[in-house]
N, C-alpha and C positions, 0 to 999 in steps of 0.2 A: 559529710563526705569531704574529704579532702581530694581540692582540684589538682593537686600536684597530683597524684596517681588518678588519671583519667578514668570516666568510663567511655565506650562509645555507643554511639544509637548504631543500631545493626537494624537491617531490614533485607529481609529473602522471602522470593518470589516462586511461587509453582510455575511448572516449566507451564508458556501460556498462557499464564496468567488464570487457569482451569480451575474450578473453585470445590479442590479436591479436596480440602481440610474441612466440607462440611459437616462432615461426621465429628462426633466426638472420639468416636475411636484414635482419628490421628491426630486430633489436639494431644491428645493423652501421649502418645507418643512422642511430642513435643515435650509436653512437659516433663516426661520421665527422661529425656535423655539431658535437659539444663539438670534437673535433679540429680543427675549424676555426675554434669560437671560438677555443681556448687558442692555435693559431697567429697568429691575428691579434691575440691577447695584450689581448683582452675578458673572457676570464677564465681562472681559474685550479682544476685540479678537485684535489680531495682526498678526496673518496669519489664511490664508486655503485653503483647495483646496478639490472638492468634485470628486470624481475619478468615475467609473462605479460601482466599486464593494467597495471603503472603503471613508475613508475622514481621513484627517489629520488639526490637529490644533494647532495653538498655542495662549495658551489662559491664561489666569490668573484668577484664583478663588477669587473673593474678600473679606475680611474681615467680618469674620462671617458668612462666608458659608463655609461650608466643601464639601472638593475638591471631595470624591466619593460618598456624595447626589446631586451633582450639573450632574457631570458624570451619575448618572444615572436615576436622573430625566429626563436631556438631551437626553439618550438613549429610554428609556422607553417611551418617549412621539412621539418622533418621528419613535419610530417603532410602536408604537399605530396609528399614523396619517397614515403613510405608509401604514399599513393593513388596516384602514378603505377606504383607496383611491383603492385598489387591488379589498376590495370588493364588490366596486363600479361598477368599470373599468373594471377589469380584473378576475374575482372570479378564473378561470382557474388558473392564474397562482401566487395568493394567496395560494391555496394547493400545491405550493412548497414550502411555508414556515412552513407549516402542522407541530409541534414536539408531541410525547408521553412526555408529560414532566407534574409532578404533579402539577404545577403554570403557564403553561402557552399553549393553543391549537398551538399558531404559534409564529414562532421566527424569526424576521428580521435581528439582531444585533447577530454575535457571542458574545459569551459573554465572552473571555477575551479583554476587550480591552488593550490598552500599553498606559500607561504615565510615561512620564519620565520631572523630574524634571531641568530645564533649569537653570544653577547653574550660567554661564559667558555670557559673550556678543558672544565671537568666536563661541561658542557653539548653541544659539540663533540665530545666523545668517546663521550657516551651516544648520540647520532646517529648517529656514524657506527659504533659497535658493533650499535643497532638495524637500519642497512643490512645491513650484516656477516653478519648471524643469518635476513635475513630470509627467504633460502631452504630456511632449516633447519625453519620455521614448521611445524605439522602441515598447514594447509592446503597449504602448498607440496610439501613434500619433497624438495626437486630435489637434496640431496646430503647427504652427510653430515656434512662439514665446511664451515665458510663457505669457506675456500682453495680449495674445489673448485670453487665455481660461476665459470665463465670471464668471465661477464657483471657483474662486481663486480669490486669494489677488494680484496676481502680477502688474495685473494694476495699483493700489493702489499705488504699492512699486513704479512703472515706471512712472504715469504721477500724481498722487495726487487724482483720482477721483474715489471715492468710490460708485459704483453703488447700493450698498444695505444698505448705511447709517450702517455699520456695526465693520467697523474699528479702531483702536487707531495704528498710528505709532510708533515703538515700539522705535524711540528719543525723542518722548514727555514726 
């Protein structure tokens, strides 16, 4: 990877921090909607891991796209898919996402999210190792190996095999 075109570590939060991404169903929907960036080749992923309550990424905006219409198309669509899957599914627990807000009835995504601009290599990899580890966390526990959790990059990083056709290794 060349540090001249950065990537940055991205991290967005469920409103509340609600640990609404425990279903598979809305990781899925995570990941099919970077699969549409990376196809339309707005960007480029190299890490991720999709947590109960947030996801973290590392990603690169590509040329000619700007970095917070990509960010929030990216939000915006997938907290659109989200609520239309709740009010399917679940309508109950759709009106926890309920806001008084003049643009919008319900809110899945807090809406700061953090990106930070990945300047070095050391830097980029302490990232994307802290993704790596994050389900191993004692508040998490979801596995005992980072490899094991499906919802992340680290298999990728440990055996080569990209189960959501989603990745770029970040020495290519």
């Amino acid at each position: 990877m060349n540090f001249d075109y950065h990537a940055q570590f991205f991290t967005a939060t469920i409103l509340e921090w609600k640990y609404l991404l425990e279903p598979d169903r809305f990781k899925d929907i995570i990941i099919n909607s970077l699969l549409f960036l990376k196809n339309e080749k707005s960007i480029v992923v190299y890490g991720f891991v999709i947590m109960p309550n947030h996801i973290h990424l590392i990603w690169q905006i590509q040329d000619g796209f700007i970095k917070e219409k990509i960010q929030l198309r990216f939000l915006k669509f997938t907290g659109q898919q989200i609520k239309f899957e709740l009010a399917k599914t679940d309508p109950e627990k759709l009106k926890l996402y309920h806001v008084s807000a003049k643009d919008r009835q319900y809110q899945i995504w807090e809406r700061n999210s953090l990106s930070i601009d990945l300047w070095t290599h050391g830097v980029f990899v302490q990232k994307l190792d802290y993704i790596h580890n994050n389900p191993l966390q004692g508040k998490w526990k979801l596995v005992e190996y980072p490899e094991d959790y499906k919802y992340s990059s680290a298999k990728f990083y440990e055996t080569g095999h990209d189960e959501f056709g989603l990745l770029t290794h970040y020495a290519d």
